[in-house]
PLY file of the C-alpha trace (Angstrom):
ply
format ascii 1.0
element vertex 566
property float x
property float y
property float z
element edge 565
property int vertex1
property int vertex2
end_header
113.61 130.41 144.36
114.07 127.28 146.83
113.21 129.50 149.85
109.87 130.18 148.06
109.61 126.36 147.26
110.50 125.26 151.02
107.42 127.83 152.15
105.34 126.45 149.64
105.98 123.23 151.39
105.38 124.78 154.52
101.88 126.21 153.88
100.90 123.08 152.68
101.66 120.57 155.33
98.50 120.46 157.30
96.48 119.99 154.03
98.56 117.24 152.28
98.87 113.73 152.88
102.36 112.40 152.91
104.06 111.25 149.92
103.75 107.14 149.28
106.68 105.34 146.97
104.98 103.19 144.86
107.75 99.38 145.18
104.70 97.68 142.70
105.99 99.92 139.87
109.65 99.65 140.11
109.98 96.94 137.61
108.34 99.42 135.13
111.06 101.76 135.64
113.38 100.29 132.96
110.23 100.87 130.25
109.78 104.20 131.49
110.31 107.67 129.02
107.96 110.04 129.41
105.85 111.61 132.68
103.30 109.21 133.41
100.27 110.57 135.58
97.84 108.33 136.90
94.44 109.42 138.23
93.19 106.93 141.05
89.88 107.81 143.45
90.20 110.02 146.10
92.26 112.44 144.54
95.03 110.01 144.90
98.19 110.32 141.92
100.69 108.55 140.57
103.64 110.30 138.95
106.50 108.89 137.78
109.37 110.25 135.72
112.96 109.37 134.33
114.92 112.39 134.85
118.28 110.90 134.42
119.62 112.47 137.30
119.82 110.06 140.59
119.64 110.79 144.15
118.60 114.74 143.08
116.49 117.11 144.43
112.97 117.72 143.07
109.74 119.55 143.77
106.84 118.71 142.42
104.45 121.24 142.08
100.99 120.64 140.69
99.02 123.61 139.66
95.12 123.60 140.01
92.85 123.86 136.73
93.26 127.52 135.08
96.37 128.38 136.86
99.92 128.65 135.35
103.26 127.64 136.78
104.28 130.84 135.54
100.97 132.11 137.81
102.95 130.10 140.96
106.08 132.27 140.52
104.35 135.67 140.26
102.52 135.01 143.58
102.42 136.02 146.78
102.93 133.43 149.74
99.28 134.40 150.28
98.86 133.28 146.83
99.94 129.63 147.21
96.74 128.12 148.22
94.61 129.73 145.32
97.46 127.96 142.67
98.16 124.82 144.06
96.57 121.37 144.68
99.49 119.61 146.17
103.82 120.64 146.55
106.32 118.56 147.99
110.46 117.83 148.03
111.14 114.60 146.47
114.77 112.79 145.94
115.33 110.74 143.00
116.83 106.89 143.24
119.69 106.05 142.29
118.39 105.40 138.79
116.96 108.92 138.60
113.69 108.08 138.76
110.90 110.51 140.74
108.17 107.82 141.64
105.86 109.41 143.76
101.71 109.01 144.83
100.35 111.29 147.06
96.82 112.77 147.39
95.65 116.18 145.78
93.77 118.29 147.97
90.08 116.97 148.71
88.23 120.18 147.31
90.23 120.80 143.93
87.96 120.67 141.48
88.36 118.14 138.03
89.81 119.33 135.40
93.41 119.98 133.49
95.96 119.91 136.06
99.34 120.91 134.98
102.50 119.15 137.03
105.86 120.44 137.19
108.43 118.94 138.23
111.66 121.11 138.59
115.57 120.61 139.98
118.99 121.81 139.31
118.93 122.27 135.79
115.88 120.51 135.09
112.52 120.82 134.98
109.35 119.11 133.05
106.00 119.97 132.82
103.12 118.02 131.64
99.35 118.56 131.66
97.12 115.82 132.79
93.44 115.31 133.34
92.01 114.86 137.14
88.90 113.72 138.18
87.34 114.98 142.09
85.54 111.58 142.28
83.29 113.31 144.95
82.10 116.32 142.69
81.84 113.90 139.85
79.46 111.92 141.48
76.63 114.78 141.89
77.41 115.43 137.91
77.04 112.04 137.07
73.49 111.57 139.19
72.12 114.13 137.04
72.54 112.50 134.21
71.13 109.10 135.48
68.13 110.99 136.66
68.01 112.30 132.74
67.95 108.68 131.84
65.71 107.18 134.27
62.99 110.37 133.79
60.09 110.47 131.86
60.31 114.02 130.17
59.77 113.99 126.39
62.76 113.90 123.87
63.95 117.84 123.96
63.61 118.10 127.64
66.23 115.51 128.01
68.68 117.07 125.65
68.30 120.73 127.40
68.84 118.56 130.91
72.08 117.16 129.39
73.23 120.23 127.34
72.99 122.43 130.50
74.90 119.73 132.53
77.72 119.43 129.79
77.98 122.88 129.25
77.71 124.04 132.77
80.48 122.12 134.14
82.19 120.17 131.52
85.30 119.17 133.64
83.10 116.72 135.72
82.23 115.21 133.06
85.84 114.63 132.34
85.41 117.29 129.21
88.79 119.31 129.15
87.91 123.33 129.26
91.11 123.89 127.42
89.89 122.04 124.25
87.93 122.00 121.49
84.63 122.61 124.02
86.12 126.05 125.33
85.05 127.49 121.60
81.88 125.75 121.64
78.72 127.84 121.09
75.23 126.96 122.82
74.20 125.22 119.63
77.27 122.71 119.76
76.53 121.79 123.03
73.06 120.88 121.95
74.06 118.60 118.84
76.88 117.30 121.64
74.18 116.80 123.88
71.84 114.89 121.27
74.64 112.49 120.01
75.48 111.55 123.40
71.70 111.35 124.52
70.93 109.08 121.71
73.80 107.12 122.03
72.97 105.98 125.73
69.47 105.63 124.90
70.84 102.96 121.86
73.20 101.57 124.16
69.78 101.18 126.68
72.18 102.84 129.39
70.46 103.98 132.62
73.52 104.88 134.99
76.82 106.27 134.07
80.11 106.72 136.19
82.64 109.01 135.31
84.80 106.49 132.74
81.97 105.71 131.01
80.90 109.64 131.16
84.52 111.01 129.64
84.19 108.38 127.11
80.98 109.60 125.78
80.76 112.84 126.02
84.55 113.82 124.94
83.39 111.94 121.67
80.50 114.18 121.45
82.52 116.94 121.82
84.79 115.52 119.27
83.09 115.14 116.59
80.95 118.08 117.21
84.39 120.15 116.54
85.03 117.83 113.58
82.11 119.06 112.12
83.18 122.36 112.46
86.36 122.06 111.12
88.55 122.64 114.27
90.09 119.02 114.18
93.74 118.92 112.46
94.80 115.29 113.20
92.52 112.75 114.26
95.38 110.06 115.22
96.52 112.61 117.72
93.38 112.90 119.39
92.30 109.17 118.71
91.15 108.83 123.02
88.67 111.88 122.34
87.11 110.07 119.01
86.92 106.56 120.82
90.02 104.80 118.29
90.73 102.62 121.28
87.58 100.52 121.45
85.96 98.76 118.30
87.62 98.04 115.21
90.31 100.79 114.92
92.03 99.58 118.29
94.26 97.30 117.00
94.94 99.61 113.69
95.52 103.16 114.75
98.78 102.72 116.64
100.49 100.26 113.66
103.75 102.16 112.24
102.51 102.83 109.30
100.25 104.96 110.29
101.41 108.48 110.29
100.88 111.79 111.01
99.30 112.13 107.29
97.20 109.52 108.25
95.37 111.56 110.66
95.46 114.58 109.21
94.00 113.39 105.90
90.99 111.23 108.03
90.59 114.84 109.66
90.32 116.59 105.21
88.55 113.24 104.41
85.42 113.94 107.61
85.49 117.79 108.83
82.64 119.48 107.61
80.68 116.68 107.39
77.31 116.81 109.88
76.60 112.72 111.67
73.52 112.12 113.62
75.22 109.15 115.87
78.18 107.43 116.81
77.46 104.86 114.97
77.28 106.85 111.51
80.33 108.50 112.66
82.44 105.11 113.25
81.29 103.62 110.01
82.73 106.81 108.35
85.62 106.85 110.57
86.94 103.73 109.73
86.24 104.09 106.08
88.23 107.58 106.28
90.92 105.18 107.95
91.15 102.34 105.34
91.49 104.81 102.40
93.81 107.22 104.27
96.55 104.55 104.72
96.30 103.21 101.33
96.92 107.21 100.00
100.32 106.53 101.86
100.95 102.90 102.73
104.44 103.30 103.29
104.79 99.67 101.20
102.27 97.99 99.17
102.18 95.39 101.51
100.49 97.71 104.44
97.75 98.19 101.94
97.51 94.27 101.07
97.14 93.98 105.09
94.85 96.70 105.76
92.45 95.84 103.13
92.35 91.98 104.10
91.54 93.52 107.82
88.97 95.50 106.59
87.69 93.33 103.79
84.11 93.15 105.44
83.57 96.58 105.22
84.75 96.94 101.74
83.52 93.73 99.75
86.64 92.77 98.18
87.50 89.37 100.41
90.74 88.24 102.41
92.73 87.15 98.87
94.34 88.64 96.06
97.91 89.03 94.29
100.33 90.96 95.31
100.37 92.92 91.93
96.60 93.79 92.29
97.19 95.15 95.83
100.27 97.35 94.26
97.78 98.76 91.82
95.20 100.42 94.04
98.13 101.09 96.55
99.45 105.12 96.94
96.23 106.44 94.95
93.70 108.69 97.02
90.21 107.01 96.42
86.99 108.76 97.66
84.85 105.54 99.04
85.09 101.72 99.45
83.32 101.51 96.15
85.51 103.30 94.06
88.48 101.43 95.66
86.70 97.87 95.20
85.98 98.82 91.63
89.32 99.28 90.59
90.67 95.89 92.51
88.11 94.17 90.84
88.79 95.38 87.44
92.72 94.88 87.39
93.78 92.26 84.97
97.25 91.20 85.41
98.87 90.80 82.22
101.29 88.27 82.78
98.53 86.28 83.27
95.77 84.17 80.50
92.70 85.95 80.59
90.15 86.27 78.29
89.36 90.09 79.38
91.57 93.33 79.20
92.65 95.04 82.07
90.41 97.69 83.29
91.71 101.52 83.91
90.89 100.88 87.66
89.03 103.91 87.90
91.61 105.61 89.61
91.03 109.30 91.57
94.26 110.71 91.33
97.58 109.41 92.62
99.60 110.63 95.86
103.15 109.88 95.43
104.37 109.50 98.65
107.78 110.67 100.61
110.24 107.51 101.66
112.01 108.53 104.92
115.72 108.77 105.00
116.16 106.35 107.77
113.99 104.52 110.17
114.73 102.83 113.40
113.68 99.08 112.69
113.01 95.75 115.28
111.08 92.97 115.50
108.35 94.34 116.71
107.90 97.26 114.21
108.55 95.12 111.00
105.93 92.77 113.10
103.67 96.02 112.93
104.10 96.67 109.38
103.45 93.59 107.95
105.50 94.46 104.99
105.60 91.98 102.25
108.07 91.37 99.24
105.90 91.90 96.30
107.00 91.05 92.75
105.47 93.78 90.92
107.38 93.72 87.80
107.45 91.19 85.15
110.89 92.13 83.28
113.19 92.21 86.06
115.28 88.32 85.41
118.14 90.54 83.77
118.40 92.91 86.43
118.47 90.41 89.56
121.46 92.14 91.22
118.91 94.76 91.03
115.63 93.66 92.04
115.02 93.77 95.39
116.04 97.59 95.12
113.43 98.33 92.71
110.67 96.68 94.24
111.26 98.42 97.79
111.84 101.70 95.90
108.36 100.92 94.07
106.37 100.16 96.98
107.65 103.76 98.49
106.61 105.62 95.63
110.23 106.68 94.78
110.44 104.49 91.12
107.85 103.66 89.13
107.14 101.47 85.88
106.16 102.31 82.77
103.22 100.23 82.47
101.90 96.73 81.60
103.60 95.63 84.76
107.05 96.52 83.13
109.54 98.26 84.76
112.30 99.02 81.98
115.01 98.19 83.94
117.54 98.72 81.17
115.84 101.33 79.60
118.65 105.19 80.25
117.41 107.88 82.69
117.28 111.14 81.97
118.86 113.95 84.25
115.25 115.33 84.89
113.68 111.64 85.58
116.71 110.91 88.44
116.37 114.60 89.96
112.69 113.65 90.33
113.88 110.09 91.90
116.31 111.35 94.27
113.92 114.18 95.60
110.88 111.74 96.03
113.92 109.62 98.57
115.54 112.22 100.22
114.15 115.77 99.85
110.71 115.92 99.24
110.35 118.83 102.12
112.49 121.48 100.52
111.50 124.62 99.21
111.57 124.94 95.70
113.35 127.69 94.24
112.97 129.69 90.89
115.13 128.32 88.34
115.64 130.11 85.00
117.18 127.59 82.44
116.20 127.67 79.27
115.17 124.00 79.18
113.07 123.63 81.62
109.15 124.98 81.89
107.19 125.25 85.09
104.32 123.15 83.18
106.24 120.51 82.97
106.06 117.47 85.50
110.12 117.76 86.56
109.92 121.15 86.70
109.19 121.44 90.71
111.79 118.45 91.17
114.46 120.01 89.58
114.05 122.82 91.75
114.12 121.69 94.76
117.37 119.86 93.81
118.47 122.79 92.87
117.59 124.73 96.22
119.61 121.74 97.67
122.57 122.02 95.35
122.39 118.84 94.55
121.61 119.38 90.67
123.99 122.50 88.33
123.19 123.08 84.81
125.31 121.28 81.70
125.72 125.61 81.56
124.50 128.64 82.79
121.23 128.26 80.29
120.50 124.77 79.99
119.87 122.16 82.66
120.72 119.05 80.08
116.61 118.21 80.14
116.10 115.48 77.55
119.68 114.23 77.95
120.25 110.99 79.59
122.76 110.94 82.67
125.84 109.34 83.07
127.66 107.08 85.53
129.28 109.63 86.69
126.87 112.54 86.82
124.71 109.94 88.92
127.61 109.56 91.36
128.31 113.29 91.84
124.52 113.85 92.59
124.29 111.27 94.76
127.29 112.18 96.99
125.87 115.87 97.20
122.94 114.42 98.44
124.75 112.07 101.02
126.59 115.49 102.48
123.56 117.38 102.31
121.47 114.91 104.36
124.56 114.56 106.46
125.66 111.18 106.04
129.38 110.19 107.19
130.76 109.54 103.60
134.37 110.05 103.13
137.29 108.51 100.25
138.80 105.94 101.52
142.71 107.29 101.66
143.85 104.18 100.21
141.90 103.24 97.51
141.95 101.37 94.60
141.46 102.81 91.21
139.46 101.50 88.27
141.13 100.51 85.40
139.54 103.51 83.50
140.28 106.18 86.31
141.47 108.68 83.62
138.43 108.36 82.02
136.68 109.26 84.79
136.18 113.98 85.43
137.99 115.33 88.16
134.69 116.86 89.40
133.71 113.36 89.94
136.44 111.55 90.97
135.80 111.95 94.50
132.04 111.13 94.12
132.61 107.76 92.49
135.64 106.32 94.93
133.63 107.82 97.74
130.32 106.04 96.95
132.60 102.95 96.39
133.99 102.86 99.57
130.14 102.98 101.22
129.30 99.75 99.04
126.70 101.81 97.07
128.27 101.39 93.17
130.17 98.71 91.90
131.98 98.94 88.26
130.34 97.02 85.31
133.47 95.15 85.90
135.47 94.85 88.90
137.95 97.39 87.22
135.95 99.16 85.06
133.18 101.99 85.77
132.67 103.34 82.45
131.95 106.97 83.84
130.64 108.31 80.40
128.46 105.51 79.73
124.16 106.23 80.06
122.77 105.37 83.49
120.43 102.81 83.43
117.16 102.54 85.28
118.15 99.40 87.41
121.23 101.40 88.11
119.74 104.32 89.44
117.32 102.61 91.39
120.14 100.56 93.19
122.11 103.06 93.78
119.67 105.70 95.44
118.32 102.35 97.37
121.89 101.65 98.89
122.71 105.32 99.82
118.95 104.85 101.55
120.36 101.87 103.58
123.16 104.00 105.10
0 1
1 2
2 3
3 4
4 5
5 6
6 7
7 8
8 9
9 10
10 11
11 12
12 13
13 14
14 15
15 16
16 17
17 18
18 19
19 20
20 21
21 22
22 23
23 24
24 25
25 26
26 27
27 28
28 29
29 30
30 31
31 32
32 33
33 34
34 35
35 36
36 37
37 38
38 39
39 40
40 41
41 42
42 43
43 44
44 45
45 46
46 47
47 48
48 49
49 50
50 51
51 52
52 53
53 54
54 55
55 56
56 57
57 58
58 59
59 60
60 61
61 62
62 63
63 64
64 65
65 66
66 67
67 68
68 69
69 70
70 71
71 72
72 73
73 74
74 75
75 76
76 77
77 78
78 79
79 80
80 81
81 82
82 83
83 84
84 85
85 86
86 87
87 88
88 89
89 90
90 91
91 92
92 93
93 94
94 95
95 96
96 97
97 98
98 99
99 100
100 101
101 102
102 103
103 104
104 105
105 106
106 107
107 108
108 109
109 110
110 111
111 112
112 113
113 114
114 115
115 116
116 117
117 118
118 119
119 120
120 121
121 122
122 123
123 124
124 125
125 126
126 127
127 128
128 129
129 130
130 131
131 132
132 133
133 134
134 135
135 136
136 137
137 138
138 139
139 140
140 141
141 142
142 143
143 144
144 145
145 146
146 147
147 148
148 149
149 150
150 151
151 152
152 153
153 154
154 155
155 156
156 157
157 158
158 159
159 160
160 161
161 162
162 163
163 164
164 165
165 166
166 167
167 168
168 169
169 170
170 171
171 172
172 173
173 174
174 175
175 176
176 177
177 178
178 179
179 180
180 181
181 182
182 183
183 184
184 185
185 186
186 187
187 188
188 189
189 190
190 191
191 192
192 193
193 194
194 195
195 196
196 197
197 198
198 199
199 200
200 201
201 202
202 203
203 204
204 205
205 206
206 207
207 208
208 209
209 210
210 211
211 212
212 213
213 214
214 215
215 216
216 217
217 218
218 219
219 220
220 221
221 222
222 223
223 224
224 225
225 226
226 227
227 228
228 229
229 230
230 231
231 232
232 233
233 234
234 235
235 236
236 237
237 238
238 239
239 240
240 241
241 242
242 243
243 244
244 245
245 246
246 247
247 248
248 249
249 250
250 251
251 252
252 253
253 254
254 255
255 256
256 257
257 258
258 259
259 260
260 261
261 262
262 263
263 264
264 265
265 266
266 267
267 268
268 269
269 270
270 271
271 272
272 273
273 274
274 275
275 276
276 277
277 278
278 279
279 280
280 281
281 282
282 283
283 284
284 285
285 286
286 287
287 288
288 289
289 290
290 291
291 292
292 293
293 294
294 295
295 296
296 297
297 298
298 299
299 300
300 301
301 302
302 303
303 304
304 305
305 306
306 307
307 308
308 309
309 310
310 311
311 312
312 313
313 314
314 315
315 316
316 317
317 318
318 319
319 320
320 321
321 322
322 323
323 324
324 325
325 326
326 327
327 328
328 329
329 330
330 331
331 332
332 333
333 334
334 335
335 336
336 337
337 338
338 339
339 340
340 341
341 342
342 343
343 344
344 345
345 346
346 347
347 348
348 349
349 350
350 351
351 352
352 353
353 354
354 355
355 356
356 357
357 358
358 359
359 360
360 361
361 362
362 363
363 364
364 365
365 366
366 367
367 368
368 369
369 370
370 371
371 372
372 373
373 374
374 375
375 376
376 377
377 378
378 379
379 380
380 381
381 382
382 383
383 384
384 385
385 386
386 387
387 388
388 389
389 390
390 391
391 392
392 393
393 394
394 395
395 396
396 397
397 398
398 399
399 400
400 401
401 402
402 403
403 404
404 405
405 406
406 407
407 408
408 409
409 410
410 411
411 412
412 413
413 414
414 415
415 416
416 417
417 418
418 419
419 420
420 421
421 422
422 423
423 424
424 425
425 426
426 427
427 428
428 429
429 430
430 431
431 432
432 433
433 434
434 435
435 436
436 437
437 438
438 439
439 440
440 441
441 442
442 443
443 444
444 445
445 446
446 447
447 448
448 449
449 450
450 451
451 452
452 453
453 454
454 455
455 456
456 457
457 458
458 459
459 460
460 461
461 462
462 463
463 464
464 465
465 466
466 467
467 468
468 469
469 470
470 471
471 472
472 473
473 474
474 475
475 476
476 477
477 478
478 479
479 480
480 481
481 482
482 483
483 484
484 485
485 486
486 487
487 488
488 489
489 490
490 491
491 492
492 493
493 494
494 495
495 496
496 497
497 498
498 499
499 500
500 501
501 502
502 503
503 504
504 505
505 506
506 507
507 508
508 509
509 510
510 511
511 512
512 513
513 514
514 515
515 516
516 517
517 518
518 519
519 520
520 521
521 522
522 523
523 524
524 525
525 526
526 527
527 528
528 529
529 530
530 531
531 532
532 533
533 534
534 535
535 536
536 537
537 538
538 539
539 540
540 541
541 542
542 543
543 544
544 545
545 546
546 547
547 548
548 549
549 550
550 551
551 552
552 553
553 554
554 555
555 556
556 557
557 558
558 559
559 560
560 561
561 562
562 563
563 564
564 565
């Protein structure tokens, strides 16, 4: 393999320029994770790469547009110069960083070039988009000439459709997306949206940054329209997310990979005659996708403030009335504004009654079991402490548990801004809590207990606890619906979920017991004094846990919220 590597090399030599260490970019090495590829004129590159191995040796092989790496090790010597656009031997620093620029060869054409960088036991492989600056420039003369011309309205779309379509990778259009399934009639609506767009935008010569940004939109939401786009946060460069409005939203940490896939439901299918329809309906598919799943009423207080303009409800508002349109899937800024508008808080004088809110349908959304924080993300998220609940003074211990559990979708009230805090749980209603926290993504599984029906709301809860182990019958017929749970019940469940999500929990070997220890089940013993030692229950005393005794709803709520903290 390295003989065929040095010859590589070899062939190469009288067509490649040396390679150039970049010293401007070493104090960007620290930053550095993933392959970053830089496309400068002239063909020239910048690659640079944290291998973690230093002073090693690498070759860097980039493979021209349509070729394989697997293509470069099938090949004959012969071969070589059909597959690649540059090769050389490289030795990493003594950080193990590969920082490298060199110059591609002047006739490779533009287009997805895929760079692989391989060693002793390591290789990487990324695919990045290159530009031949000197073929661009004929591509992007035709289109100038389109824009300077006098031919009538249809001309000028067949001029830029055949240009497009003809060679799309000057254009900075990658052959490997969405275009590559394009048919000559999505070229044409690509060509009019970009057409019209210039003409708006009273453009009348184009380079090739202005060029990929246009007409990879086109492309973009010409795929969008027919339903080939999954995610639009993952392809936010092709739909133009990093200039207007969206560009200081899209990358926020709340936003998530449902974000962009639900934006993607919310618009595919849908036909827009201009980028400016289409960014008015972006955005709006933005707003109403993070409010589905906020991840914390207080993203959807801050995203609704930043977006009040567009929908008509102001910069102000409690924190309760945010809460109430917050994880609810609304189909337009209307029907969202309505229901802010109507909400009557309760707690408060008012000489109304509190409207319905006109809500859609709710989305109860998954919490996370653990998420890196810093200053910088909670920055991001904007979170803020809402007080949600007007019955929680006799719970206080409890309170700041239930709110964040609240705002993730994991506990809810029961209405009239009440919470119930003291109110028992059932062993249906904390199966359903602790799935919504820690398991929403497992498989349900058939469950045949007498007690429980598949039209019932707990029903696909149960069984994914089930699946889980996490939940057993009272017997082999009954599940215990109906019944409340106990202290101890609670415990057990919880600890089966700690070891199922693999959490370090283990009994402290030297414990101390509580007063009522013998009134505590064997089955649970080791539950309870192992969820004591994590600091996630407490006694009602500090001697007594009263294991038989109904689990409350502030209980459960603190309980499921500290074993979230771990």
């Amino acid at each position: 393999m390295m003989k065929k590597l040095i010859a590589i090399v070899a062939v190469l030599t009288m067509l490649l320029s040396m390679t150039v260490f970049s010293e401007e970019r070493e104090s960007q090495k620290d930053d550095l994770k993933e392959t970053v590829v830089t496309d400068n004129d002239d063909m020239t590159v910048n690659v640079s790469q944290k291998t973690g191995i230093a002073d090693a040796m690498m070759v860097v092989d980039v493979i021209l547009p349509r070729y394989a790496y697997s293509d470069l090790l099938a090949a004959d010597k012969a071969e070589y110069l059909n597959i690649l656009a540059y090769s050389e031997q490289v030795v990493t620093d003594e950080e193990g960083v590969l920082d490298m620029s060199f110059k591609l060869r002047g006739d490779s054409p533009s287009g997805s070039y895929t760079f692989v960088i391989t060693g002793k036991d390591y290789k990487k492989e990324i695919n990045a988009f290159v530009v031949n600056d000197d073929l661009s420039k004929a591509a992007m003369d035709a289109i100038t000439d389109v824009l300077t011309g006098d031919n009538d309205y249809e001309s000028n779309i067949e001029a830029i459709k055949a240009a497009i379509c003809g060679q799309p990778a000057e254009y900075g259009i990658d052959e490997t997306g969405y275009s590559k399934d394009f048919e000559s009639a999505d070229w044409k609506k690509a060509a009019s949206l970009s057409y019209d767009y210039m003409v708006s935008e009273k453009i009348k010569e184009i380079d090739t940054t202005r060029a990929s940004y246009i007409f990879n939109k086109a492309v973009a939401i010409v795929a969008l329209e027919n339903g080939m786009v999954d995610n639009i946060i993952t392809d936010a460069e092709l739909f133009g997310l990093g200039k207007g409005k969206l560009a200081g939203w899209y990358k926020k940490d709340f936003v998530t990979d449902f974000t962009g896939k639900r934006m993607a439901e919310r618009l595919g299918g849908k036909a827009f005659k201009s980028f400016e329809e289409f960014d008015e309906a972006l955005i709006e598919s933005f707003v109403l996708s993070v409010i589905e799943k906020p991840d914390g009423s207080g993203n959807t207080k801050a995203v609704m403030q930043g977006f009040s303009d567009y929908i008509g409800t102001g910069d102000s508002g409690t924190d309760k009335r945010y809460a109430y349109v917050s994880n609810k899937k609304w189909d337009s800024y209307e029907d969202l504004k309505e229901a802010f508008d109507e909400y009557k808080d309760p707690s408060q004088p008012s000489g109304g009654s509190g409207g319905s809110g006109g809500s859609k349908g709710s989305y109860v959304p998954r919490a996370s079991i653990s998420a890196e924080t810093s200053e910088k993300t909670q920055e991001d998220k904007k979170v803020y402490q809402l007080n949600i609940f007007n019955d929680l003074e006799t719970v206080a211990w409890a309170e700041d548990a239930i709110i964040a559990l609240t705002e993730k979708g994991i506990v809810n009230g029961v209405g009239n801004d009440m919470f119930a805090p003291n109110d028992f749980v059932t062993r249906e209603e904390f199966s359903a809590m602790i799935v919504r926290a820690f398991i929403p993504y497992v498989q349900a599984v058939e469950i045949s207990f007498s007690d429980t029906k598949k039209s019932e709301w707990y029903y696909e809860s149960v069984a994914k606890a089930y699946a889980a182990g996490i939940v057993k019958g009272e017997s082999e017929n009954l599940f215990g619906t109906g019944n409340n749970i106990t202290r101890q019940d609670m415990a057990v469940m919880l600890c089966r979920m700690g070891e199922y999500i693999r959490l370090n929990l283990a009994m402290p070997e030297n414990h101390a017991e509580f007063s009522d220890d013998e009134m505590i089940s064997d089955y649970a013993k080791d539950a309870v004094y192992t969820l004591r030692g994590a600091e996630i229950i407490n006694g009602i005393s500090d001697k007594e846990f009263a294991p038989l005794e109904n689990a409350t709803r502030a209980q459960a709520a603190k309980m499921i919220y500290g074993l979230l903290e771990l």
